[in-house]
C-alpha positions as CSV (number, residue, x, y, z in Angstrom):
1,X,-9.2,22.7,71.3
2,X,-10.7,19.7,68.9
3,X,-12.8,22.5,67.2
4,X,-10.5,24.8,67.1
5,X,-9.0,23.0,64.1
6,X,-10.2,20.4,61.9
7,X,-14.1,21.1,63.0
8,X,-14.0,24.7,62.5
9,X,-13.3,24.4,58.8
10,X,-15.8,21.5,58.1
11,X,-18.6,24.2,59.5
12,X,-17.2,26.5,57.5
13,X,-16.8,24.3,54.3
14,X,-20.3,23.6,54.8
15,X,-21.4,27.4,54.6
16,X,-19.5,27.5,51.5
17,X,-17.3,30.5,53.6
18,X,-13.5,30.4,54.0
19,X,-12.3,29.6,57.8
20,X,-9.1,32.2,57.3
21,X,-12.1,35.0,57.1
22,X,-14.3,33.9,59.4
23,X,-14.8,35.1,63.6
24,X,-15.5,32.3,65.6
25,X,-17.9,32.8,68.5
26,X,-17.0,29.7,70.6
27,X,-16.9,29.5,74.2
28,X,-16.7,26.8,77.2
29,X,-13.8,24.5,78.7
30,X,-11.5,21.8,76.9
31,X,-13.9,19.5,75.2
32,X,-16.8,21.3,76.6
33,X,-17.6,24.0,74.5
34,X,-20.1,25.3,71.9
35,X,-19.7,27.3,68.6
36,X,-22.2,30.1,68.7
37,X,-21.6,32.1,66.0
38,X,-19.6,32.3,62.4
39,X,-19.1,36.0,61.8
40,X,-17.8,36.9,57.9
41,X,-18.2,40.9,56.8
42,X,-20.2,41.6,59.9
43,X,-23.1,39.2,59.1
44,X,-23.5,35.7,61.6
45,X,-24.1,32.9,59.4
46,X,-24.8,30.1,61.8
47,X,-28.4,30.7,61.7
48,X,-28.2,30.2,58.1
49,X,-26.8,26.6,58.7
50,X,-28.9,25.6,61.1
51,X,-31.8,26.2,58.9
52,X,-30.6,24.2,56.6
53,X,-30.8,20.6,57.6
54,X,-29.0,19.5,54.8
55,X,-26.0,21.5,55.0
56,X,-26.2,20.8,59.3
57,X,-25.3,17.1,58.4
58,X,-22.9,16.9,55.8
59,X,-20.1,17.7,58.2
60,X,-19.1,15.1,60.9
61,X,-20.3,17.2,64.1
62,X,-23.7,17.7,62.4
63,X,-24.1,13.6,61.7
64,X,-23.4,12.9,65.2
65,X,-26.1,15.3,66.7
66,X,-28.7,15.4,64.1
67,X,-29.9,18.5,62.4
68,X,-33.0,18.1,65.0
69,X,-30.8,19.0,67.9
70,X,-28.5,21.3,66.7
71,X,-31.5,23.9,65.5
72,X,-32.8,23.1,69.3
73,X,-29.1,23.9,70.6
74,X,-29.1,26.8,68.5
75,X,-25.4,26.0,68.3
76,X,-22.6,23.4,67.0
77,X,-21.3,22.3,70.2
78,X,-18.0,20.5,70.2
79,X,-17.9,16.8,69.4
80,X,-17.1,15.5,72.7
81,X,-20.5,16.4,74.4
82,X,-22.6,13.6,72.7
83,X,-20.8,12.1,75.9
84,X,-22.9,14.3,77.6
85,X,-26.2,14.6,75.2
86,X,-26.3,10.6,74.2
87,X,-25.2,9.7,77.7
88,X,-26.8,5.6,77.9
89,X,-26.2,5.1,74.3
90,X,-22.1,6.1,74.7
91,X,-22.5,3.8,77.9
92,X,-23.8,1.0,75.8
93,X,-21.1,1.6,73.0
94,X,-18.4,1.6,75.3
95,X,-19.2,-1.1,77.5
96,X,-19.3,-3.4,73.9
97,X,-15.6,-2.3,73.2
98,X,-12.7,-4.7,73.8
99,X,-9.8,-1.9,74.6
100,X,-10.5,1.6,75.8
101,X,-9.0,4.3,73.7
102,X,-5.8,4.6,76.2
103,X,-4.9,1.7,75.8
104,X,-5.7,1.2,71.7
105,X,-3.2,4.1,71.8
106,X,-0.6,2.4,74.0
107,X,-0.8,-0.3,72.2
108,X,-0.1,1.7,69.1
109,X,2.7,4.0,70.2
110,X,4.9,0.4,71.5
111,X,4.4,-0.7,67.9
112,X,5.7,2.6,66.6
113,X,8.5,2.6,68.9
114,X,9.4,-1.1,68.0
115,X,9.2,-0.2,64.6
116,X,11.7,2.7,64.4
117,X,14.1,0.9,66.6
118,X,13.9,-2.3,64.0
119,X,14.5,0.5,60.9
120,X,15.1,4.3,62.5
121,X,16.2,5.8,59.2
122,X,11.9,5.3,58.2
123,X,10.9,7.5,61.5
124,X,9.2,9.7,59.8
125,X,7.2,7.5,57.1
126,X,6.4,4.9,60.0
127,X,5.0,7.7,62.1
128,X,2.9,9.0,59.2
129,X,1.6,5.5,59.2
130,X,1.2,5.4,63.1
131,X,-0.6,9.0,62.9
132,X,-3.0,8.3,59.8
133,X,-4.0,4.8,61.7
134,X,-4.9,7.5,65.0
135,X,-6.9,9.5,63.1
136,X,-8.6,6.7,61.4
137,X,-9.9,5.5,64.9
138,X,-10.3,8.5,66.6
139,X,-13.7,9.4,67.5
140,X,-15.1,5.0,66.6
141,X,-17.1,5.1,69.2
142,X,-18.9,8.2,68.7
143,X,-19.6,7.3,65.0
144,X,-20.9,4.0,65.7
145,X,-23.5,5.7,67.8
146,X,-24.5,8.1,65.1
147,X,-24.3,5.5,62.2
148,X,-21.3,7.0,60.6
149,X,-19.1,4.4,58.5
150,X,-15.8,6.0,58.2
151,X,-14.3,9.1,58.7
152,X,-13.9,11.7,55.7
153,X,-10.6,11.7,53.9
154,X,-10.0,15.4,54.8
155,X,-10.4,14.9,58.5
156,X,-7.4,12.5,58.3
157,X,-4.9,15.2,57.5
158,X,-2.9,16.5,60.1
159,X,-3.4,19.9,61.4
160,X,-5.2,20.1,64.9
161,X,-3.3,21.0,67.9
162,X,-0.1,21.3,66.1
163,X,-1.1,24.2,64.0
164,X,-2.8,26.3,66.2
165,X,0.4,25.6,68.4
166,X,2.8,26.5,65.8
167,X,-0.1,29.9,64.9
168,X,0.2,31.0,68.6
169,X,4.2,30.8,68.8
170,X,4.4,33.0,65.4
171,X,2.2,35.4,66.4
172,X,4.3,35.8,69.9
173,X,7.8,35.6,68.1
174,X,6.8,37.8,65.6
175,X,4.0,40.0,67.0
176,X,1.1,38.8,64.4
177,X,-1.7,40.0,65.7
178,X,-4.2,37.2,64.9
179,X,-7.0,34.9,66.9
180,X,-7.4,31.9,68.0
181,X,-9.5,29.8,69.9
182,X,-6.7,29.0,72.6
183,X,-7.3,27.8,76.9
184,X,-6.5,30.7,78.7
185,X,-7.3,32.2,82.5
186,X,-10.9,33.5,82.0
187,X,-10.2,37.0,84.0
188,X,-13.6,38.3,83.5
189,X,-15.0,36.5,80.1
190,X,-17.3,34.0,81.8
191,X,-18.8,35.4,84.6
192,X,-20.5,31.8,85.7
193,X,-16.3,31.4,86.3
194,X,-13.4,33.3,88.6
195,X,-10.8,34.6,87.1
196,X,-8.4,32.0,87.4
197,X,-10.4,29.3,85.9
198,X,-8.9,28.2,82.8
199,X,-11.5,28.4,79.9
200,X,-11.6,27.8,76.3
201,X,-12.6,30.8,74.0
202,X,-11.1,33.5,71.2
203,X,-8.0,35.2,72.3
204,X,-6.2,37.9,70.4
205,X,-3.2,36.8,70.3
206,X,0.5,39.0,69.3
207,X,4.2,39.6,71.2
208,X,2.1,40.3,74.2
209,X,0.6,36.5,74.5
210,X,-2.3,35.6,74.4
211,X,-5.9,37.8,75.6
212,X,-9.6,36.4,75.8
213,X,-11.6,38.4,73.6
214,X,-14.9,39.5,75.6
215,X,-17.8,37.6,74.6
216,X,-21.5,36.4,74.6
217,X,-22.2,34.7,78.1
218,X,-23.2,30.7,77.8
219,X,-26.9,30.3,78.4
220,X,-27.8,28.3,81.2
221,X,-28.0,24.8,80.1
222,X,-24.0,25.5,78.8
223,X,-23.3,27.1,82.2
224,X,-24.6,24.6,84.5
225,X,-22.4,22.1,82.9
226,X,-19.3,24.2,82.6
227,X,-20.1,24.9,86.3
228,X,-20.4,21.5,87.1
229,X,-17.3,20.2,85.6
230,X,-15.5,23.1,86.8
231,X,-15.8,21.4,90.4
232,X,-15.4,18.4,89.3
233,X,-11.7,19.7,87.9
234,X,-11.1,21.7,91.5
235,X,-11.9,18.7,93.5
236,X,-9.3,16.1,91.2
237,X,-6.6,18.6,91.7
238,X,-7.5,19.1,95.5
239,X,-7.7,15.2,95.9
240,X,-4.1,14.7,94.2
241,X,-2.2,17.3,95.5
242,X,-3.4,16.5,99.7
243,X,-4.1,12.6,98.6
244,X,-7.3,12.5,100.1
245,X,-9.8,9.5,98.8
246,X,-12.9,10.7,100.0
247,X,-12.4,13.9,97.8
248,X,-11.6,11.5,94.9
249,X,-14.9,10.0,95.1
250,X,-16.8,13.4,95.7
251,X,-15.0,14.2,92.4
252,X,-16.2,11.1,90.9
253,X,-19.7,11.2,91.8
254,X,-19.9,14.5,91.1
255,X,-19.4,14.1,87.6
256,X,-22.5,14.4,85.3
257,X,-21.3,11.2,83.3
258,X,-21.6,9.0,87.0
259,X,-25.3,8.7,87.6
260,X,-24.7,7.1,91.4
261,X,-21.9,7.6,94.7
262,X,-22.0,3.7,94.2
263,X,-20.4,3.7,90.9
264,X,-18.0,6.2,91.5
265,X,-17.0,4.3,94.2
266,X,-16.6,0.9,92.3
267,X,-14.2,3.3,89.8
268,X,-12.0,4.9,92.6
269,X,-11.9,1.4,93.8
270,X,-11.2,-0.2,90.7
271,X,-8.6,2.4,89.6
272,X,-6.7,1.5,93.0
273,X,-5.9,-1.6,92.0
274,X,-5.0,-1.2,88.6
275,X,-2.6,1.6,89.1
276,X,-0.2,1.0,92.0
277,X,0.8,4.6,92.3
278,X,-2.7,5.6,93.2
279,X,-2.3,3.9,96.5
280,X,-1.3,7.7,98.3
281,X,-5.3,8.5,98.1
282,X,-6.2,7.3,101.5
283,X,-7.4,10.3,104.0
């Protein structure tokens, strides 16, 4: 839901419109999803962005995929497909790094811990520290590959996942009607999808939970990866649940971020025997 929050206002900020009274047209899967649309008094005012290159890149999203490729797109898509669009350039950033982001987070959250057990009357002042220092690195690796120094003061505030949490269990307690951009069981809004697949798109939310609003279909380059990740998903939930490590690697290779069976091989293999409990994969 990364754009359900913080990125959804920078795109609005930059249309000089206010997020609270703006319809979001976004649709796709967690951290694979595309904003289509910005609808304020009945009028879509994407277009109007992306014809303005300068406005496209004053936002973070818009730096890390160029005005260029967003007016191709024809839509803002969420930050974590430059994975996806800038695929040898994230290899070549990533393979540079000296910790992974797991485990600079790890590493964090045991100095947090440390800390509060030293001095637990601070908790909350050393986790505003511990949380500022997470959104200060979150996303390096992505702005080292667009040329992006730091990120903007206002994107280290806090209010991501929290507050649409704490949005979606007001609305339910006190039947709010309001949207949000929430994962929910598709039912029938993508058809590329069956209705159990869990997808990412606006939902209507009020005492009676939470219901995806019908909406534009993905065009085909968007479907073909949500497709394909989709089975990606199905196959590492099949391979966990009946342990089996030949569906492990067909969920490995099948990934559009492995480019060959070999590698995913090497990474089933090399997960193995890093992480003990993995060891059940063996049919």
């Amino acid at each position: 839901m990364r754009l359900a929050g913080g990125a959804r206002a920078r795109v609005a900020h930059a249309l000089g419109l206010d997020p609270a009274q703006a319809w979001f047209d976004y649709a796709g899967l967690n951290h694979l999803g595309w904003l289509r649309g910005i609808h304020v008094g009945g009028q879509d005012h994407l277009p109007r962005l992306l014809a303005d290159a300068g406005a496209l890149t004053s936002f973070e999203e818009g730096k890390m995929f160029g005005a260029d490729w967003l007016h191709t797109l024809g839509a803002i898509p969420n930050e974590y497909l430059q994975y996806y669009y800038f695929t040898r350039e994230a290899v070549a950033v990533a393979q540079n790094v000296t910790k992974t982001r797991g485990a600079v987070l790890a590493d964090q959250q045991d100095r947090f811990y440390d800390a509060v057990r030293r001095d637990p009357g601070s908790a909350l002042s050393i986790w505003e520290s511990a949380r500022l220092e997470r959104e200060t690195t979150y996303g390096a690796e992505s702005r080292e590959m667009a040329g992006i120094a730091t990120r903007d003061e206002n994107d280290l505030e806090s209010g991501g996942y929290e507050k649409v949490a704490l949005a979606l269990m007001r609305a339910i307690a006190h039947d709010e009607r309001t949207t949000l951009i929430l994962n929910v069981r598709n039912r029938s809004t993508l058809s590329i999808l069956d209705a159990d697949a869990v997808v990412e798109v606006p939902c209507v939310v009020d005492s009676a939970g939470a219901r995806p609003v019908v909406i534009d279909q993905l065009p085909e380059h968007a479907s073909g990866l949500v497709c394909g990740v989709k089975a990606v998903d199905r196959a590492v939930i099949e391979a966990a649940v009946g342990g089996s490590r030949a569906t492990a690697l067909k969920a490995l290779a099948l990934h559009p971020l492995v480019d060959s069976v070999n590698v995913a091989r090497r990474l089933l293999d090399g997960y193995q025997s890093r992480i003990p409990d993995l060891a059940y994969l063996r049919t």
